[in-house]
C-alpha positions as CSV (number, residue, x, y, z in Angstrom):
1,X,27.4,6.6,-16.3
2,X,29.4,5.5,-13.3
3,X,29.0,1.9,-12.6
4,X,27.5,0.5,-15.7
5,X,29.8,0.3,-18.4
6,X,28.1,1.2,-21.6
7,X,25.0,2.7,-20.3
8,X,24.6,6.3,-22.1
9,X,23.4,9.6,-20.6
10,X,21.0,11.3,-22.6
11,X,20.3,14.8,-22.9
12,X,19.0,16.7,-20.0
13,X,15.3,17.6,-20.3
14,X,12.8,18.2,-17.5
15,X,10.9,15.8,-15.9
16,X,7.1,15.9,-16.3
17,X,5.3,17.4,-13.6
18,X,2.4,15.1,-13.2
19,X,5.0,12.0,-12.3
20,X,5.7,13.4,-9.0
21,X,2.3,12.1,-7.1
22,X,1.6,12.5,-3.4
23,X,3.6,9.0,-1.6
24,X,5.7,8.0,-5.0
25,X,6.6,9.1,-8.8
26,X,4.7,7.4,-11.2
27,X,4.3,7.4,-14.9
28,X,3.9,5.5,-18.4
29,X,7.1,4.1,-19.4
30,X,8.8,5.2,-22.3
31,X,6.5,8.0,-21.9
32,X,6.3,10.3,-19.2
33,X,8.7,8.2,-17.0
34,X,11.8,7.5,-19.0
35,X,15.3,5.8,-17.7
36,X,16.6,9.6,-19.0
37,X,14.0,10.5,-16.1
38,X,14.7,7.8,-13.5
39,X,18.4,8.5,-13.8
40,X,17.7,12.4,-13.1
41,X,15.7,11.1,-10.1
42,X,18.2,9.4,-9.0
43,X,20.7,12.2,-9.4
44,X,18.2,14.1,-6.9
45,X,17.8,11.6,-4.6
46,X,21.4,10.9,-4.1
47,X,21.7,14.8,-3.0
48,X,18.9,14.7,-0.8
49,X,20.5,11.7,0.8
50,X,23.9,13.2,1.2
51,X,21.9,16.5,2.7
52,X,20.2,13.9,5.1
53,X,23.8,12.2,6.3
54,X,23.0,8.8,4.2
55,X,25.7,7.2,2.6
56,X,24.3,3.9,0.8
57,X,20.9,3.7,-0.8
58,X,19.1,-0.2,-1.4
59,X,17.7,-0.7,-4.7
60,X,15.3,-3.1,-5.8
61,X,12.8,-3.7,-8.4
62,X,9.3,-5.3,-8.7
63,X,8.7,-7.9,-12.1
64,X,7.6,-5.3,-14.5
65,X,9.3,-5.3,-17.7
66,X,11.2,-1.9,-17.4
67,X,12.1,-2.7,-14.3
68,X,15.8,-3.8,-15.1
69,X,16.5,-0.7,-17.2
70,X,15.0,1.4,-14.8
71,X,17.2,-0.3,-11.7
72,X,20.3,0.6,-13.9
73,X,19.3,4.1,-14.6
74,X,18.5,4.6,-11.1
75,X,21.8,3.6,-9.9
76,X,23.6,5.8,-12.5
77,X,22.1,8.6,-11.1
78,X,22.5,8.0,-7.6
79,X,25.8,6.9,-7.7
80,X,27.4,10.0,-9.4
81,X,26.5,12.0,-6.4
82,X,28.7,9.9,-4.6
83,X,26.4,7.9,-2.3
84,X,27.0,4.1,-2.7
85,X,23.5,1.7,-4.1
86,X,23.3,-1.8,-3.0
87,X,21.3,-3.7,-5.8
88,X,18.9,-6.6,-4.5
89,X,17.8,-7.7,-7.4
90,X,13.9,-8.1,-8.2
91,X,12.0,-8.6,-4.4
92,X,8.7,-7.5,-3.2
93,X,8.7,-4.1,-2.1
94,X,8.7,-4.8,1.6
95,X,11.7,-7.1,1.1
96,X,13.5,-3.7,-0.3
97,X,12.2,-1.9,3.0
98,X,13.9,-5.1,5.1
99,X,16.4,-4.8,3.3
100,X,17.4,-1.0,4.4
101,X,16.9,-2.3,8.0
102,X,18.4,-5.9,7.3
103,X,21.8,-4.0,5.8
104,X,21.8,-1.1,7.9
105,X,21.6,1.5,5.3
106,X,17.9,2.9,6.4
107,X,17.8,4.2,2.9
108,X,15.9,2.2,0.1
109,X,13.8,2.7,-3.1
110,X,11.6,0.3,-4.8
111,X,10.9,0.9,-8.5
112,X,7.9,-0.5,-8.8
113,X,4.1,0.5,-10.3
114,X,2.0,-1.5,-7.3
115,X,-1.2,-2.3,-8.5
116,X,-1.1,-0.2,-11.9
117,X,-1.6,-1.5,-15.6
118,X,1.9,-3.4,-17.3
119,X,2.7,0.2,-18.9
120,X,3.6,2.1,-15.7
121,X,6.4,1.9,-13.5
122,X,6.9,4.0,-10.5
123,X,9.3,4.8,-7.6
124,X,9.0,4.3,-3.7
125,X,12.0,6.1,-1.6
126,X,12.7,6.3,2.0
127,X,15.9,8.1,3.6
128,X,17.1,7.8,6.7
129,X,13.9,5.9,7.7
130,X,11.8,8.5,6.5
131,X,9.2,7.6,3.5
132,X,9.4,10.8,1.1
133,X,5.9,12.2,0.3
134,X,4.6,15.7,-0.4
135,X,6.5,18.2,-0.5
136,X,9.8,15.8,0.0
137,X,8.9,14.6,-3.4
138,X,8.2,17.8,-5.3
139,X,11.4,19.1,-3.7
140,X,13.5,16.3,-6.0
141,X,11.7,17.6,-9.3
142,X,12.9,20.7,-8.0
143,X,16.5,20.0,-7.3
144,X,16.7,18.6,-11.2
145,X,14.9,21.5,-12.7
146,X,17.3,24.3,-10.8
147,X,20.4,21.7,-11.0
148,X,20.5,21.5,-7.8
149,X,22.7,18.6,-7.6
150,X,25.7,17.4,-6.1
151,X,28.5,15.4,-7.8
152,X,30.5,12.3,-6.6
153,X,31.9,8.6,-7.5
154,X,29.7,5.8,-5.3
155,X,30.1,2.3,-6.1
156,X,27.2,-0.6,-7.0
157,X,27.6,-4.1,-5.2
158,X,24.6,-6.9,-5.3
159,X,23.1,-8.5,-1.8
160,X,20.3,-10.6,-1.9
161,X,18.4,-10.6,1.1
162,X,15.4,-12.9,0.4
163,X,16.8,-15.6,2.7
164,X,17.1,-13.5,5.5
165,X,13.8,-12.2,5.1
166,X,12.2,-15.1,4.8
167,X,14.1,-16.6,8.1
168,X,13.2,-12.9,10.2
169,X,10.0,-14.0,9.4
170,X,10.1,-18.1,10.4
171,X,11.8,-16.9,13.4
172,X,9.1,-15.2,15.1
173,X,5.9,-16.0,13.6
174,X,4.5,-19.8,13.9
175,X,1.5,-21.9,13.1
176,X,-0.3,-23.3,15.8
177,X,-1.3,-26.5,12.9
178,X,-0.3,-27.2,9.7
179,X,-2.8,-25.4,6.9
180,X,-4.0,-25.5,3.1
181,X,-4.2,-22.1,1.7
182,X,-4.9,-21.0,-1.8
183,X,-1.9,-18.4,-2.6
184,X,-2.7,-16.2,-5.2
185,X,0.5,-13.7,-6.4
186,X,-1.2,-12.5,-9.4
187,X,1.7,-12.8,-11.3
188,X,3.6,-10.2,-9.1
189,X,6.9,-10.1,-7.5
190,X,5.6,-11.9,-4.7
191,X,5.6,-15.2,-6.5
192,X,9.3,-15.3,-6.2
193,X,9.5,-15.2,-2.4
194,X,5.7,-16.3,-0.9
195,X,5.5,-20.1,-1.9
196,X,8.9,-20.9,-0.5
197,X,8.1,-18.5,2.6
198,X,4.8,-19.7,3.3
199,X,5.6,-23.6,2.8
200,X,8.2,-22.9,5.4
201,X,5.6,-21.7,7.6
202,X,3.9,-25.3,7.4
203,X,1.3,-24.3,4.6
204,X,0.1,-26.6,2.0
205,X,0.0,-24.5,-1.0
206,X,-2.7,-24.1,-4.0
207,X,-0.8,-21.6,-6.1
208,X,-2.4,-19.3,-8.4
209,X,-0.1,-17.3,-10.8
210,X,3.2,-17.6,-8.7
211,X,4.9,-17.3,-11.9
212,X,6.3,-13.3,-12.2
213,X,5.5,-11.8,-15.4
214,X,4.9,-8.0,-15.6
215,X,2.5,-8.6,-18.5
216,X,0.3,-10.0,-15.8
217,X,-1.8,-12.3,-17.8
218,X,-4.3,-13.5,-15.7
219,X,-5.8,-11.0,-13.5
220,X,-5.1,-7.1,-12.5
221,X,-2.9,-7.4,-9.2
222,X,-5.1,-5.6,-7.4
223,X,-6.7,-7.8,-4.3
224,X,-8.8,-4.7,-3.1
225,X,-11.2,-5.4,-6.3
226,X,-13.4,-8.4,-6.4
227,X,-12.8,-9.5,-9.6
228,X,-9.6,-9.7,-8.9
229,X,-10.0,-12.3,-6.4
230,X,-12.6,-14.6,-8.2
231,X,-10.4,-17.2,-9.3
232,X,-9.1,-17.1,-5.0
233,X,-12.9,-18.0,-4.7
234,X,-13.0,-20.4,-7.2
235,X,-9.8,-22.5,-5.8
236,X,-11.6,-22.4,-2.8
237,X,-15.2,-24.1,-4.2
238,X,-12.6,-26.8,-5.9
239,X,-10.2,-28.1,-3.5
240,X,-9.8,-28.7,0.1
241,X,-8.5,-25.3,0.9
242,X,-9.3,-23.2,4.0
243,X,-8.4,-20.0,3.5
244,X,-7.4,-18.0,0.7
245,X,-4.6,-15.2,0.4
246,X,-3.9,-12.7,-2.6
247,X,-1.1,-9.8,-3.1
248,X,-1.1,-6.6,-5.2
249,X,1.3,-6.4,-8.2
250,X,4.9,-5.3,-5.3
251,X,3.8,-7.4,-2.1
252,X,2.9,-4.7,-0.2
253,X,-1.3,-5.3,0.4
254,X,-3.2,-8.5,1.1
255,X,-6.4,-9.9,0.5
256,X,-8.1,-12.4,2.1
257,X,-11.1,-14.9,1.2
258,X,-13.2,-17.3,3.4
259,X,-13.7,-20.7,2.3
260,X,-17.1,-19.9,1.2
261,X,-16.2,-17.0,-0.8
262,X,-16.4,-13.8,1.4
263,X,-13.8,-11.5,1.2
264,X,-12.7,-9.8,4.4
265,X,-11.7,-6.6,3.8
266,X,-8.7,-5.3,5.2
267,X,-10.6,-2.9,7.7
268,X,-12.0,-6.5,9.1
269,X,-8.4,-8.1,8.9
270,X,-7.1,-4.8,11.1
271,X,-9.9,-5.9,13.5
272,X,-8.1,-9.5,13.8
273,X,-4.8,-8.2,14.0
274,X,-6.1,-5.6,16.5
275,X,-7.3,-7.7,19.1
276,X,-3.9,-9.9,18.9
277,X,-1.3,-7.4,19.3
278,X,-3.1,-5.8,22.0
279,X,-3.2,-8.9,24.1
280,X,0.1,-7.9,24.3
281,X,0.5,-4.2,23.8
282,X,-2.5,-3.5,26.2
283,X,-3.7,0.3,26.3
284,X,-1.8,0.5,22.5
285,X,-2.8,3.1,19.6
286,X,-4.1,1.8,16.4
287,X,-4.1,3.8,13.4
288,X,-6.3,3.7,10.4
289,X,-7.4,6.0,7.4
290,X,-10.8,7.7,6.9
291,X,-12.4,5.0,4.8
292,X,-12.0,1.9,7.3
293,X,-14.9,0.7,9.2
294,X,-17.2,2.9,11.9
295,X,-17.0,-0.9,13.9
296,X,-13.6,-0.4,14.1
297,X,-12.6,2.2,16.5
298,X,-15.4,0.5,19.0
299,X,-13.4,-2.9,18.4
300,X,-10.1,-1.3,19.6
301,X,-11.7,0.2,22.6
302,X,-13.1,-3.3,23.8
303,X,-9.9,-4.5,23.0
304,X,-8.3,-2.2,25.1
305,X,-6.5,-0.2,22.8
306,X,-6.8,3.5,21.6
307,X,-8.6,4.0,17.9
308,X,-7.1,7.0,16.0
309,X,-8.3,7.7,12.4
310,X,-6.0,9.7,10.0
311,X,-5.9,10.7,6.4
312,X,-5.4,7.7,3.3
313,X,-2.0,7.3,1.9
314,X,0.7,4.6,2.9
315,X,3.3,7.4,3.6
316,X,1.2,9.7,5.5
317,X,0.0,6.3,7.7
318,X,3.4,5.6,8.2
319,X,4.5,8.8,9.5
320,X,1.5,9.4,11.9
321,X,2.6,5.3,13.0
322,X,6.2,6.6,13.9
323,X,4.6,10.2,15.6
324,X,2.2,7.9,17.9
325,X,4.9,4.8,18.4
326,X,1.3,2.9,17.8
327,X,2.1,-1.1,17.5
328,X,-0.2,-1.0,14.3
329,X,-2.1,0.5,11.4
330,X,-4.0,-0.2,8.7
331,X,-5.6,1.4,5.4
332,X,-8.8,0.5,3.6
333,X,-6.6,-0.1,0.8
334,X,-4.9,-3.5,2.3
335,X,-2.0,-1.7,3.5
336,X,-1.3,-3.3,6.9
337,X,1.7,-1.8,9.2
338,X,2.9,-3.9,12.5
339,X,5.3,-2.3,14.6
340,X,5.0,-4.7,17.1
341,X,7.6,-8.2,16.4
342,X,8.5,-5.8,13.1
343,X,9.6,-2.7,11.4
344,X,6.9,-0.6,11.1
345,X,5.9,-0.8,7.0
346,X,3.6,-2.3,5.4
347,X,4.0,-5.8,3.8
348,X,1.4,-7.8,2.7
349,X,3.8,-11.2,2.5
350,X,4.2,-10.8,6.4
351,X,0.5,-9.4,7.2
352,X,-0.4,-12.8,5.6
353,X,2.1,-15.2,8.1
354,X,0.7,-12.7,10.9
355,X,-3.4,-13.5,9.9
356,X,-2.4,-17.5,10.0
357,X,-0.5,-17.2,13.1
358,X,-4.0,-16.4,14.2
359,X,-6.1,-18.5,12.6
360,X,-3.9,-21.9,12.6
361,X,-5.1,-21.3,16.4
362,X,-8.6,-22.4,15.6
363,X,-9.8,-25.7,14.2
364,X,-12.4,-23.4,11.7
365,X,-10.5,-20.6,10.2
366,X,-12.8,-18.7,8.3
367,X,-15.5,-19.3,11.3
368,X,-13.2,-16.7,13.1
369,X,-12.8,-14.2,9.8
370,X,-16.6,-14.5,9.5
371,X,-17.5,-13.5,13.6
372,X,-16.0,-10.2,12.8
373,X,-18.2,-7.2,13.0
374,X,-19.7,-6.2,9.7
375,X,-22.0,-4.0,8.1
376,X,-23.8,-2.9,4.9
377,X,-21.3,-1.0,2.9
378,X,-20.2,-0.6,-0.6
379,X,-16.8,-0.7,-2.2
380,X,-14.6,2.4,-2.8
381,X,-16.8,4.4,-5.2
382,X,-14.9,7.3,-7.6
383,X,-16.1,10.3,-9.6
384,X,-13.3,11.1,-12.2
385,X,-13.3,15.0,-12.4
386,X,-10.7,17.2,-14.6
387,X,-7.2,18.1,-12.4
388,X,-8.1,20.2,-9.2
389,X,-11.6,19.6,-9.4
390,X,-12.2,17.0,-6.9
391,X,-10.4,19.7,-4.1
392,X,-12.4,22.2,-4.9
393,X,-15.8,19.9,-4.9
394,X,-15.0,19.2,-1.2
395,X,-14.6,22.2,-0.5
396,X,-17.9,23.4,-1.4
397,X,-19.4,20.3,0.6
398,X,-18.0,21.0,3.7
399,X,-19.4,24.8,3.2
400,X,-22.5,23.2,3.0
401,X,-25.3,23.2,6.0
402,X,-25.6,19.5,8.3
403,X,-27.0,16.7,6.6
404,X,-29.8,15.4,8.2
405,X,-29.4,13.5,11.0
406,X,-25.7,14.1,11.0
407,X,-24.0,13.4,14.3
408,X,-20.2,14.2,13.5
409,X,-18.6,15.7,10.7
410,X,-14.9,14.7,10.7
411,X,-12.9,16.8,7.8
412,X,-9.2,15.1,8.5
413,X,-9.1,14.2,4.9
414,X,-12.5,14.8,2.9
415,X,-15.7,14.7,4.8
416,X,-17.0,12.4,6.9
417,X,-20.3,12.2,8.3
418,X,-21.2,10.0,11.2
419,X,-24.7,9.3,11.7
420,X,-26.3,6.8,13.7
421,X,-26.7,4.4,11.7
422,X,-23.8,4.3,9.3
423,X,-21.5,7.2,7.7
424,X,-20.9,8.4,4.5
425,X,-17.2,9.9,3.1
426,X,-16.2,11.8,0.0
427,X,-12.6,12.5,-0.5
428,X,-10.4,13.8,-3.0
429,X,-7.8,10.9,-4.3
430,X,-4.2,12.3,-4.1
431,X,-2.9,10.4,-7.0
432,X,-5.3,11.1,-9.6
433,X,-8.3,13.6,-10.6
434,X,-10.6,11.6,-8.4
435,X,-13.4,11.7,-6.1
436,X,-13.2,8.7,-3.7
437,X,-16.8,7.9,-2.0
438,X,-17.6,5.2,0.7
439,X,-20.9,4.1,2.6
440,X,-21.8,2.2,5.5
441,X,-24.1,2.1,7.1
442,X,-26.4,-0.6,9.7
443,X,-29.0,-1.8,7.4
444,X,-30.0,-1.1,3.1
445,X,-32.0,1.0,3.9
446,X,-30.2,3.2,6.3
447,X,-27.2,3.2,3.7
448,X,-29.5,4.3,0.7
449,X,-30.9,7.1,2.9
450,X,-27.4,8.1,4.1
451,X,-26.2,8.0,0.1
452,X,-29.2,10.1,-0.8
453,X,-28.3,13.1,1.1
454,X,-24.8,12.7,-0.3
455,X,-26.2,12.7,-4.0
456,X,-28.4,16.1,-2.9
457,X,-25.7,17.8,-1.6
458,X,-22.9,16.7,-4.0
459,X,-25.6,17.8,-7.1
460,X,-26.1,21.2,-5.1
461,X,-22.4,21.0,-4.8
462,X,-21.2,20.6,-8.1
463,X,-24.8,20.6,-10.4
464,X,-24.7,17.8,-13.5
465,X,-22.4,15.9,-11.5
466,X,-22.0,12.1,-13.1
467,X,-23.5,10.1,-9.5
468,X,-23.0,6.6,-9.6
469,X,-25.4,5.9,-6.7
């Protein structure tokens, strides 16, 4: 291995198929994602890189356990195509995507498993500004299973960019007054940059679980679940808090609580950012996925900007962001994307300055979280269904005659019907066997209504189907 004295190749085998997922590669470690595997990866991404013009690739890691061996292995390979890897050492996965702007290289990957259990590990590549997803990312399985794959010497050299992050940041975004804020990290990466960052910022910081450990002892890192953010609520109850702030396991999505415990969900926080970045973008597109908020394309209009709704998935957001040149986007997820005063990708550490930039404006923050629109609506509801099942179970619905009282029927990515009173979606995940389902609707009894003639015509759909409304 070129680079790292004493590493050792292993023997070539063929990576397994199911790694490669729609916006990253993904697996159990030791299992069906290797370092044997990640080196391989590496080997293919390297070629793709050269193919593309790149010549230096950023590399850095979330705090998962395997995450040093896996950095390593990952260098290996892209190194003996020839194309140079600048190591940054253990950041948030937005501080990697800085960094490719930050250093020039516009080529980066984050090893990192987001929000998964401690036993997974995963990849995140962009080149040449590009986020690989698709058929970009079964076309590197393919380039190690024909040996499609160039050879060179590249070097390895270590940067660490998490000053110059953090002072990009400081530079631009300010606080209106000083604030107390419960920061929960979850025990993810983000706990080695956010406290510093956000005491910078003028914050006075109740930390939850700052310390990085890929064990992750105290809670999932996964803000978009509520019981994930219950000791965010409790922090609040118990000190003199305003606000509370949470990150996924990489840094990359943000949740937010009020002081009396609501959580706004990040298709409400898109809704705040919204209406501030088109004070100064006026007549700007904002992009969102299918699962966000029927409140929220009217909220952009009245804003004066221009709602457009496009399929879930971080890469596939991202790319329809650079198409439009829209100054933001959003997912349900907690993926949060501002092009305008930054680069474009989404970074929950900076989506958090950007929300108290707003809110240090007003004497009562969560009064202004709380005036946002709402509605009656349920969390992200999934159906797990055997490999290819879930595609083939939307089909069938969308075959299916109008619901009743059904005023639209968008089919962008699963279908979504808009009634008057509320909508209802069923999707198929693109990461795993799964049917995603949302509802919203005006009032209880307009959503269980709108969720009854989902449950009809996913039964006459797919009949013995497991319902869990």
């Amino acid at each position: 291995m070129r680079g790292f004295p004493g590493y050792e190749t292993l023997t070539m085998h063929i990576p397994a198929p199911e790694i490669f997922k729609a916006y990253d590669i993904r697996g159990i470690v030791d299992k069906s994602l290797t370092t044997e595997t990640v080196e391989q990866i590496g080997q293919a991404l390297g070629s793709e890189a050269l193919k593309r013009g790149q010549k230096t690739i950023v590399i850095g890691r979330d705090g998962r356990l395997s995450g040093p061996d896996f950095a390593k292995a990952l260098a290996a390979g892209i190194t003996s195509t020839g194309i140079d890897v600048i190591d940054i050492g253990m950041v948030a996965t937005p501080i990697t995507y800085f960094a490719a702007w930050h250093l020039n290289t516009h080529s980066c990957v984050s090893i990192t498993g987001s929000h998964n259990p401690p036993d997974y590990n995963g990849l995140k590549m962009v080149l040449g500004g590009e986020t690989l997803y698709g058929a970009m990312i079964q076309d590197l399985r393919r380039r190690i299973v024909e040996g499609d794959l160039v050879k060179g010497a590249g070097k390895v050299s270590q940067v660490d960019v998490r000053q110059a992050y953090i002072e990009r940041i400081l530079s631009d975004v300010k606080l209106a007054r000083p604030m107390k804020i419960v920061l929960d990290c979850g025990n993810g990466v983000g706990g080695n940059t956010a406290p510093e960052l956000y005491r910078k910022l003028g914050c006075e910081l109740v930390e939850l679980f700052t310390e990085v450990d890929g064990n992750f002892p105290n809670h999932h890192p996964d803000p978009s679940k509520p019981e994930n953010l219950q000791d965010v609520i409790h922090a609040l109850k118990t000190t003199d808090a305003e606000i509370g702030i949470a990150f996924d396991g990489d840094g990359d999505r943000l949740g937010v609580v009020t002081k009396d415990g609501e959580i706004i969900y990040p298709d409400r926080q898109l809704m705040l950012f919204a209406a501030d970045v088109l004070s100064r973008v006026p007549g700007g597109e904002v992009v969102y996925d299918v699962k966000c908020t029927r409140n929220l394309a009217k909220w952009v209009r009245d804003h004066g900007g221009k709602p457009v709704m496009w399929n879930t998935g971080h890469a596939l957001i991202k790319a329809k962001l650079k198409e439009t040149n829209a100054p933001l986007a959003g997912e349900m997820s907690g993926h949060t994307f501002f092009k305008e005063r930054w680069y474009g990708f989404d970074d929950g550490l900076y989506a958090g300055t950007r929300l108290l930039e707003i809110l240090s404006r007003s004497p009562d923050a969560s009064s202004v979280l709380k005036a946002l629109p709402n509605a009656v609506c349920t969390p992200e509801l999934n159906i797990k269904m055997q490999e290819g099942e879930p595609v083939k179970l939307v089909d069938k619905l969308k075959a299916l005659p109008a619901f009743a009282g059904e005023a639209e029927r968008i089919t962008i990515d699963g279908l979504r019907v808009e009634f008057a009173d509320g909508f209802g979606l069923v999707r198929s995940s693109n990461t795993t066997p799964v049917l995603v389902l949302r509802f919203e609707a005006d009032t209880e009894a307009a959503i269980a209504r709108i969720q009854a003639e989902f449950r009809k015509a996913l039964l006459a759909a797919w009949p013995g189907l497991d319902v869990p409304f």
